[in-house]
C-alpha positions as CSV (number, residue, x, y, z in Angstrom):
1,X,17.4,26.8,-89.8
2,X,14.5,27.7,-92.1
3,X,15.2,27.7,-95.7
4,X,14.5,30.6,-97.4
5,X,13.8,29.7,-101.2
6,X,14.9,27.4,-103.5
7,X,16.9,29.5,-106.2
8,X,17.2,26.9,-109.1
9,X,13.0,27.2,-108.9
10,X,13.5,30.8,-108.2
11,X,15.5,31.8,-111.2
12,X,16.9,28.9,-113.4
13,X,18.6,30.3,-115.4
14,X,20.8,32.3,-112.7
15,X,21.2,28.8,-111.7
16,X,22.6,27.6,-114.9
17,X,24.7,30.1,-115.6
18,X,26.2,29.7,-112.4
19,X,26.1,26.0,-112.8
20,X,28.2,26.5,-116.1
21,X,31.1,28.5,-114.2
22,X,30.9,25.1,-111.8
23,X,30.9,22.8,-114.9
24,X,34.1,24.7,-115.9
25,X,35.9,24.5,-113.6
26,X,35.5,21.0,-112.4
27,X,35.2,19.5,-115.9
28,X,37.1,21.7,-118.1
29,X,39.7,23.9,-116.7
30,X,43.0,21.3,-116.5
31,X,42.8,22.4,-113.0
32,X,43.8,19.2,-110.5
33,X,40.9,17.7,-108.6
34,X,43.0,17.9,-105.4
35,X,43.1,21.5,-105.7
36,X,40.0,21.9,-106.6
37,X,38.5,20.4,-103.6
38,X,41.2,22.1,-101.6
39,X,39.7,25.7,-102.4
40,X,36.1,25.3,-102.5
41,X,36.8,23.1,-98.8
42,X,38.7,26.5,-97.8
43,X,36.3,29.0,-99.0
44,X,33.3,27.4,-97.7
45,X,34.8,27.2,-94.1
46,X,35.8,31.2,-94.5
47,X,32.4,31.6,-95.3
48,X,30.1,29.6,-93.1
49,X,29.0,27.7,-95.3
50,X,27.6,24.4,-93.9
51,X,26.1,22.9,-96.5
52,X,28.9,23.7,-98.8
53,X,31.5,22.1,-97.0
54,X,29.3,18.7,-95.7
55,X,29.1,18.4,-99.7
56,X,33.1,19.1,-100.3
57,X,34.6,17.4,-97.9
58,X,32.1,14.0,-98.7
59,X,33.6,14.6,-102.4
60,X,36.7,15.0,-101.4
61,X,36.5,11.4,-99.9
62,X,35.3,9.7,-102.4
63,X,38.3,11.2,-104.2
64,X,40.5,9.5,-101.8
65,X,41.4,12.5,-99.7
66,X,42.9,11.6,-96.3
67,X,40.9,12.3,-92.9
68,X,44.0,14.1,-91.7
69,X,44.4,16.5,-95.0
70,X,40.5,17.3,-94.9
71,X,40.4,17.8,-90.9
72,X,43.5,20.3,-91.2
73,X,42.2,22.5,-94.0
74,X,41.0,25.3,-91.5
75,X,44.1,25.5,-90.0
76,X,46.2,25.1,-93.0
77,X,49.1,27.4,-91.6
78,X,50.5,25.4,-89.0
79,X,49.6,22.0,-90.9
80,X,52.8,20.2,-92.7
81,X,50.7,17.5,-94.8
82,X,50.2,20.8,-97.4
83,X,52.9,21.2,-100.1
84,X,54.3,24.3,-101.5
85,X,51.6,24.4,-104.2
86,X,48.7,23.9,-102.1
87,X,49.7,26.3,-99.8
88,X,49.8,29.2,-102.5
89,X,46.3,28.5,-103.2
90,X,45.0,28.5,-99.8
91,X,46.6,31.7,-99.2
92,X,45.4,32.6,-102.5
93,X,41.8,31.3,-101.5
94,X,41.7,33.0,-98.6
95,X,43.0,36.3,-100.1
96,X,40.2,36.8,-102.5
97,X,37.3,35.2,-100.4
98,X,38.4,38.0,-98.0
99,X,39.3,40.9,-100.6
100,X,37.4,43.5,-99.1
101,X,40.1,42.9,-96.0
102,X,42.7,41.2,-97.6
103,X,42.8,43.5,-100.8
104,X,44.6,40.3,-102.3
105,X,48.1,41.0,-101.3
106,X,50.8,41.2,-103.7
107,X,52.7,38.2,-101.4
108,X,50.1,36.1,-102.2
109,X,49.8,36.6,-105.3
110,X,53.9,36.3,-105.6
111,X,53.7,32.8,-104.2
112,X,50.9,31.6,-106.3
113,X,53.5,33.1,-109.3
114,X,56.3,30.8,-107.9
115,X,54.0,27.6,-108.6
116,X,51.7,27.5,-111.2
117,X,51.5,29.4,-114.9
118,X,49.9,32.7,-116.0
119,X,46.5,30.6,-117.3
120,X,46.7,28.2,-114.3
121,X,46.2,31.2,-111.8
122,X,43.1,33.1,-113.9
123,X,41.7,29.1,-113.9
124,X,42.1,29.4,-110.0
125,X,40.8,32.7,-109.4
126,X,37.8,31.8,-111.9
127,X,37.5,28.4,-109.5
128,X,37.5,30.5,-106.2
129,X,35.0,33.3,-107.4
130,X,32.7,30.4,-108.2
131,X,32.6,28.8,-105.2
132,X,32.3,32.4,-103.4
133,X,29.3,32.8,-105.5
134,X,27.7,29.4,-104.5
135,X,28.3,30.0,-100.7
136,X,26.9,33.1,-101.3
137,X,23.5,31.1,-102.7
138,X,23.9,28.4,-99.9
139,X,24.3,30.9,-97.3
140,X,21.8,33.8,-98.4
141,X,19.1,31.7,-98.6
142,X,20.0,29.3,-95.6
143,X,20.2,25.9,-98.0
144,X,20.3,23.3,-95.1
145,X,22.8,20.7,-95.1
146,X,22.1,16.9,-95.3
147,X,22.0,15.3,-92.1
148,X,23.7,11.6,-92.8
149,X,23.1,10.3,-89.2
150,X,23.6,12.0,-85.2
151,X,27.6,11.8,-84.2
């Protein structure tokens, strides 16, 4: 795959302002680390992104994320080692990564309700839109992934 350009050379500032949403919500939002890993892992697989989710799921590691909890992400649905919580913001993830099909339904939103506060669910959606927006970056201009070594 051939990059396309380099858009913190293109347009630094668009970087930084994006990087600013990113600095929120992984440094400033209250929002746990586990679930923060948990959407952008989810978001970044719903959108292709390859180099989005190498980076995640090697984060997510070094956070001390199982093997088992990463590997099941994609298929979250029939996984049991997701709680209650965690599954309201996968389907929450997936709802507005996919809103021009999903139309974030009100079921999802709903379950989201059931676990987490009014400010903890804007924090969420402000997480999820910013990791939509760098998979958008990684993706539209075909950001190549690290290759750590041939399986």
């Amino acid at each position: 795959m051939q990059s396309r350009l380099d858009y913190l050379k293109a347009s630094p500032d668009a970087y930084q302002a994006v990087l600013a949403l990113e600095l929120f919500v992984s440094k400033q939002s209250g929002l746990e680390p586990r679930l923060i890993h948990l959407l952008k892992l989810r978001a970044s697989q719903i959108n292709g992104c390859a180099f989005c989710v190498d980076m995640h799921v090697k984060h997510a590691r070094e956070d001390g994320l199982s093997e088992q909890w990463l590997a099941l992400v994609c298929v979250w649905r029939e996984a049991s080692v997701f709680d209650a919580r965690e599954r309201a913001v996968l389907g929450w993830t997936e709802a507005l990564t996919n809103i021009s099909t999903s139309g974030a339904p009100d079921a999802d939103y709903e379950e989201l309700q059931a676990h987490f506060s009014e400010e903890e669910i804007a924090k969420l959606s402000v997480a999820i839109g910013t990791i939509n927006v760098w998979n958008r970056l990684a993706v539209g201009f075909r950001t190549p992934h690290a290759v750590d070594q041939a399986a």
